[in-house]
C-alpha positions in Angstrom: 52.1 46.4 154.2 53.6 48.9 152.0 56.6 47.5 149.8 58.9 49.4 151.1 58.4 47.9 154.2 58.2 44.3 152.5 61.8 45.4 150.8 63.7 46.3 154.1 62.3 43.3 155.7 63.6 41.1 153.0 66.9 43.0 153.2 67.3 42.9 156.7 66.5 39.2 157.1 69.3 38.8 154.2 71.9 40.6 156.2 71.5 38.5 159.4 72.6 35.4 157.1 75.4 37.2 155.3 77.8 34.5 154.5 74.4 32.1 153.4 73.3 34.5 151.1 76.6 35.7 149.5 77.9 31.8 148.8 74.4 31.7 146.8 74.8 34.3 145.2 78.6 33.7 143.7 76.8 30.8 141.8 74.4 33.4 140.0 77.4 35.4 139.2 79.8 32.7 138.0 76.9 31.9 135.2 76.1 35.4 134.6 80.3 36.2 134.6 80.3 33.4 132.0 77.9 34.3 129.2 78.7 37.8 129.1 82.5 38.1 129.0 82.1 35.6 126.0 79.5 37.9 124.1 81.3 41.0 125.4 84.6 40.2 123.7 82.9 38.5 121.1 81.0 41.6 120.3 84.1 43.5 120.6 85.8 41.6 118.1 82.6 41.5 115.3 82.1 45.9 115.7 86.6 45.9 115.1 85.5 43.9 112.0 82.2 45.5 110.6 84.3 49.1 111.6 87.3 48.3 108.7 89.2 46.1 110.2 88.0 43.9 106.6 91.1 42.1 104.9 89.9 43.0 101.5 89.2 46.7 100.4 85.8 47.5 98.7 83.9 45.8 95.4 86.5 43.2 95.7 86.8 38.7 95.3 89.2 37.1 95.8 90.6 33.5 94.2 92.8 31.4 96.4 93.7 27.9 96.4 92.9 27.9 100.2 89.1 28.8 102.0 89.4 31.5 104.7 88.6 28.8 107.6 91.4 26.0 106.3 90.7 25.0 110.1 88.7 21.7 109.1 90.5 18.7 109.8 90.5 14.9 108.7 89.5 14.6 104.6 88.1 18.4 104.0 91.9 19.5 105.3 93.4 17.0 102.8 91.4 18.3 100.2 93.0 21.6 99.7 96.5 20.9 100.6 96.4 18.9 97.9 94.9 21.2 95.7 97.2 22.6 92.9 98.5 25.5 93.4 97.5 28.7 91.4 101.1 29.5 89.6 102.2 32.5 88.8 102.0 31.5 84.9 97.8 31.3 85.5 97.8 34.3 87.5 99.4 36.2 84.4 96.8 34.4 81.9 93.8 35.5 84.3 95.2 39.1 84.1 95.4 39.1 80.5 91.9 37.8 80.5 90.4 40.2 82.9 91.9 43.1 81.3 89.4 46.0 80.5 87.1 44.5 83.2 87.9 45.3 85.9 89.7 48.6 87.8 92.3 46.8 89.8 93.7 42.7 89.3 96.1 42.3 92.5 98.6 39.0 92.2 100.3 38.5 95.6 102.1 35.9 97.0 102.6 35.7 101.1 106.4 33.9 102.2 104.4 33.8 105.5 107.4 31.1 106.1 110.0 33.0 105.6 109.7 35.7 109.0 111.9 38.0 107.5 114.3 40.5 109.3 115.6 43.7 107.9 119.0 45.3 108.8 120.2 48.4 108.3 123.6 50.0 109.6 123.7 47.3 112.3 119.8 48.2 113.7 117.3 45.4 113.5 113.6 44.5 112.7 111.7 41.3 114.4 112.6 38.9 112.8 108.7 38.2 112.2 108.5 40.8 109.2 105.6 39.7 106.4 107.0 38.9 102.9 105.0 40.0 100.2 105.2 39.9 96.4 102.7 41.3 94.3 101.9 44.4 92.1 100.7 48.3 92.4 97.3 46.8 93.4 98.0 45.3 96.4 97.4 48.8 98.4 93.7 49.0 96.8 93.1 45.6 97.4 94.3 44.8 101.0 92.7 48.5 102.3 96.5 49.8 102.4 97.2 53.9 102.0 100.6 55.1 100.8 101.7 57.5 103.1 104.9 58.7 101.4 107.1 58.0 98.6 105.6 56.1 95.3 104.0 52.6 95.1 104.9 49.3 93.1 104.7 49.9 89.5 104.8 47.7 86.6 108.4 48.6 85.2 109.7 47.3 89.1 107.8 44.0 88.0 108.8 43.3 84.6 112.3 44.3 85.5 112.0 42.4 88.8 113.5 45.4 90.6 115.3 45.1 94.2 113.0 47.8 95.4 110.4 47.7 98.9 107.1 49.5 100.0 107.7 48.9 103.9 105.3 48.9 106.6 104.8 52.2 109.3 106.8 49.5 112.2 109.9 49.5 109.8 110.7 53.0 109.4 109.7 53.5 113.1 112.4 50.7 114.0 115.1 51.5 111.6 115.1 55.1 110.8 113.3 56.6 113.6 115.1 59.9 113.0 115.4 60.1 109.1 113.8 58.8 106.1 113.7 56.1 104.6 113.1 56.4 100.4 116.3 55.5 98.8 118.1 53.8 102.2 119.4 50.0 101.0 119.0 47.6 103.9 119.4 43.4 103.7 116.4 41.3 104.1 116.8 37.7 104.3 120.2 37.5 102.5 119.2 40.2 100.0 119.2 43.7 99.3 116.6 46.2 98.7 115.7 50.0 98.2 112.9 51.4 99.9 110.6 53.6 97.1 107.9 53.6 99.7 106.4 53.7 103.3 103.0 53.1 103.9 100.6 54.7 106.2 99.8 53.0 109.7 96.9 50.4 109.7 96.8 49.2 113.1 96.8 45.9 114.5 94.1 43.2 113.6 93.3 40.1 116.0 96.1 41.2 118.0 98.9 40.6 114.8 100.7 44.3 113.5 99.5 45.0 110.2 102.9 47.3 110.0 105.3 44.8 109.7 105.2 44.3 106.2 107.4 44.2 103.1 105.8 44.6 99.9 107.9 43.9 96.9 108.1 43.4 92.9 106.3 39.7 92.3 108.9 38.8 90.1 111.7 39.6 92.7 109.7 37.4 95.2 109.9 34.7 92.9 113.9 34.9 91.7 114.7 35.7 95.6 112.5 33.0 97.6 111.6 30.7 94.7 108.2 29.7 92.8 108.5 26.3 93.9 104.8 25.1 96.3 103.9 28.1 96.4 100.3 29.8 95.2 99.4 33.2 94.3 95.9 34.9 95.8 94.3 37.0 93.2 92.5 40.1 94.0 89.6 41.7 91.6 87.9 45.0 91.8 84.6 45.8 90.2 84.4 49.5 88.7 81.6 49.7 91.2 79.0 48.0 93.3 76.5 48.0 90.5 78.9 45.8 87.9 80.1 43.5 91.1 78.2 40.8 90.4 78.9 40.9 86.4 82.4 41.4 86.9 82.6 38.2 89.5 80.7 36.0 87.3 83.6 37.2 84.2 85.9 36.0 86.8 85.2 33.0 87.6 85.0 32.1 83.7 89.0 33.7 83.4 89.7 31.2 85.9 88.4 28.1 85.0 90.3 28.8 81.7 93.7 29.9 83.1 93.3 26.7 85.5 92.6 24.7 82.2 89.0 23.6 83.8 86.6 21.5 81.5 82.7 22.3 81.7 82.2 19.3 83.8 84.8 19.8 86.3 83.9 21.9 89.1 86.1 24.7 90.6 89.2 23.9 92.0 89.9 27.5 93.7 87.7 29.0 96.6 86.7 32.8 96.1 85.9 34.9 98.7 84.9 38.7 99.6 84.7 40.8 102.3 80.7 39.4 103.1 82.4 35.7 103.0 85.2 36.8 105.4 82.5 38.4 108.1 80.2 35.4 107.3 82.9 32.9 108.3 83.5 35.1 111.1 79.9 35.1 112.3 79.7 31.4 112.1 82.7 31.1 114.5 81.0 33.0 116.5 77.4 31.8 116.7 79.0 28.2 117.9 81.1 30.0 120.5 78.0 32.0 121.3 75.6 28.7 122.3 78.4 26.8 123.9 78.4 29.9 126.4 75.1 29.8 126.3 74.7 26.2 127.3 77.8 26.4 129.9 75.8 29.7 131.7 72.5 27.9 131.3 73.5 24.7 133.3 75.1 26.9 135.8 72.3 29.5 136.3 70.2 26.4 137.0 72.3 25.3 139.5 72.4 28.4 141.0 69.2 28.8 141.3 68.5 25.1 142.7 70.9 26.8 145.3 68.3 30.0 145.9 65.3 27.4 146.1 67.2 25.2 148.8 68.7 28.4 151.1 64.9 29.6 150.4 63.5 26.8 151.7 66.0 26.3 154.8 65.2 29.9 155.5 61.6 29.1 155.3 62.0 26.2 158.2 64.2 28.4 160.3 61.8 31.3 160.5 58.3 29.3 160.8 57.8 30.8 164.2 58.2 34.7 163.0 56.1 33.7 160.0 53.4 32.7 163.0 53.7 35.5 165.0 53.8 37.9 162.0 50.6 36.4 160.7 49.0 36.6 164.0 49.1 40.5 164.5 47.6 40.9 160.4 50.3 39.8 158.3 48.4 38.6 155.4 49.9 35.7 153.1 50.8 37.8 150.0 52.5 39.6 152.5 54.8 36.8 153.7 54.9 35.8 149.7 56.1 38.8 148.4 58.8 39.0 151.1 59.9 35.9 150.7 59.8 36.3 146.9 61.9 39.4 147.0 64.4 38.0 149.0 64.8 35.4 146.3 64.7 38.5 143.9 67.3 40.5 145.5 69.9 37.2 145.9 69.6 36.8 141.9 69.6 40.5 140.9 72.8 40.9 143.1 74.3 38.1 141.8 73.6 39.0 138.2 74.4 42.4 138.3 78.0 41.6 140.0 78.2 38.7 137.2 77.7 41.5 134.4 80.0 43.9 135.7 82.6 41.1 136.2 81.9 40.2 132.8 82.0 43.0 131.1 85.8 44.0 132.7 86.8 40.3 131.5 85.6 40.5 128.0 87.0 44.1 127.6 90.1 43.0 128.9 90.7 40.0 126.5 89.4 43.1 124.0 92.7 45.5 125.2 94.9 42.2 124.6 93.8 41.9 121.3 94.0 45.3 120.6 90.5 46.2 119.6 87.9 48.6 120.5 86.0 47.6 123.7 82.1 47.8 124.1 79.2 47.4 127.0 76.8 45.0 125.8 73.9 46.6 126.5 71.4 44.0 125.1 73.3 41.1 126.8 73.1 43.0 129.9 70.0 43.7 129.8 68.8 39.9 128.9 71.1 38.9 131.9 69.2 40.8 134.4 66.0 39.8 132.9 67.2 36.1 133.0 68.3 36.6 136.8 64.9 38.3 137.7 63.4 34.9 136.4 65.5 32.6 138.1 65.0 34.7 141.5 61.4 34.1 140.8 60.8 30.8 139.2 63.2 29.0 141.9 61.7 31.4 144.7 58.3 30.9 143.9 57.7 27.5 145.8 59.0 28.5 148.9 57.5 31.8 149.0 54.2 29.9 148.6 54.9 27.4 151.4 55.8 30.5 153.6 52.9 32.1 152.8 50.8 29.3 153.1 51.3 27.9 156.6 48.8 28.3 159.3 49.9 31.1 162.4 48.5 28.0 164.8 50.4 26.1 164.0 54.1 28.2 163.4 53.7 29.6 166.6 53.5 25.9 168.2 56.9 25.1 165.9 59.8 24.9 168.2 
């Protein structure tokens, strides 16, 4: 028989059992649906990353009294809450330290708590605004452009200056039709003037990075108060080449400003832009293989499923296998039917499972307002995984088809 022939017979025999052959075929697609709108938005997530969506700008550590996963619990969480804070009086010494070697020392400190809202003439912000006191380098170091107007400088810290660099969301919200350099608007029981606005940056993991106020360090402090809270310390290299140097002169500056003997070891976590992604990929790789173990359990039941309707449909049709064999159907004939009919249940399956997927993880992308992919290896492996389960779990009752005697099937009532 020519396999075209072999094809249309196996596709005609599955469209007399419609309803039989689609309920076994949702399962493939449930497992298939499973793995690969995980790794789809996943993999959305990782390119928005690796493409600049980086929280640190380039040739740059970072100290911090926190890790970037704090999301331990139990003893490890314990451990860095009660971690001393890094004061603004050891930030200072570390800069004085550092000075000379390196191109840019960023001090900021986030009032994540205190969701600020600015008003001006009787217009309002969100009142989910981002806080910020730091320095000049905050823009270099946090992958920030200035779009108009002038930056933080270091007379607006020494003289703790009432001045702002706002976000792209807060001159879109409150002067939508003029600008903004030199307005006063209140913040939080305070007034400020805006010096600067800075360009747009987009969202990351779904939060604006436009709703930000960036102001004098010293003005944070005297407005919000130093009290529990700790200052993140940015360093720049002069390039890739003196990175390693410059990190290793770091961490010496901050064992002394922390007032660290020789035997104690760090009590501040540093971090890059390699650490951040790492952390990230680790996240991942677990969410990864729980999908993967989830989809794998499934696909197995499904295809416990194909190798049950397989062998029902086997019993069912004993008598055409007889009458088929008796005018020269040979048995690889009746296999390969059988066996593509297994074939076709999974490939359908799969291939609605990836295409199901695919809208799912992309969708969950859109939410979190990143760029959205087709997984084309994941894809690929699914349809390679479904071709094996549609012939692993057809095998044996292809075989049993093939391998019964025309005598005897034509006798089966």
């Amino acid at each position: 028989m020519l396999f075209r022939e072999i094809v249309a017979m196996a596709l005609s025999s599955l469209g007399a059992n419609k309803l039989r052959a689609t309920l076994t075929m949702i399962g493939i697609t449930i497992g298939v649906f499973s793995i690969i709108s995980v790794m789809t938005a996943i993999g959305a997530l990782q390119n928005s990353i690796e493409n600049g969506l980086s929280f640190l700008g380039s040739n740059i550590f970072q100290f911090a009294k926190y890790p970037v996963n704090i999301d331990a619990g139990g003893e490890i969480k314990k451990k860095y809450q009660n971690r001393r804070d890094i004061s603004y009086r050891q930030a200072l010494h570390y800069y004085e330290l550092m000075q000379g070697n390196a191109r840019e020392i960023c001090l900021k400190c986030f009032g994540y708590e205190l969701k600020g809202q600015a008003v001006y003439n009787g217009v309002r912000t969100t009142p989910s605004l981002l806080i910020v006191g730091t320095n000049r380098s905050f823009l270099t170091a946090n992958a920030y452009t200035l779009g108009y107007g002038r930056n933080l400088n270091e007379e607006d810290v020494d003289l703790a200056r009432h001045v702002l660099v706002v976000g792209k969301m807060i001159e879109k919200r409150l002067f939508p039709h003029e600008s903004p350099i030199g307005k006063v608007i209140r913040m939080s029981g305070h007034t400020y003037t805006i010096i600067g606005v800075l360009a747009e940056k987009g969202t990351s993991f779904g939060q604006s990075q436009d709703d930000i106020c960036m102001m004098p360090i010293t003005r944070f402090f005297e407005d919000f108060g130093e009290a529990k809270r700790t200052v993140n310390i940015a360093t720049q290299s002069f390039s890739q080449e003196t990175y390693n140097g410059t990190l290793d002169r770091g961490i010496g500056a901050m064992r002394i400003a922390r007032g660290l003997r020789a035997d104690q070891e760090n009590d501040f976590e540093i971090y890059s832009n390699d650490s951040l992604k790492s952390a990230f990929a680790s996240i991942a790789d677990v969410v990864r293989i729980g999908a993967f173990v989830i989809s794998f359990i499934a696909l197995v039941a499904a295809g416990i499923g194909i190798m049950n309707i397989m062998l029902v449909s086997v019993t069912e049709r004993t008598k055409e296998i007889g009458v088929r064999k008796s005018i020269g159907a040979r048995s690889r004939d009746i296999l390969r039917q059988f066996l593509t009919e297994a074939i076709f249940i999974s490939e359908a399956g799969g291939i609605l499972g990836i295409i199901l997927g695919v809208i799912g993880g992309d969708l969950l992308a859109v939410w979190l307002k990143v760029d959205i992919i087709f997984p084309f290896g994941w894809a690929f492996a699914g349809l390679v995984v479904c071709s094996a389960i549609g012939i692993g779990f057809g095998l044996y009752p292809a075989y049993r088809a093939a391998a019964l005697d025309p005598i005897d099937a034509l006798r089966y009532e």
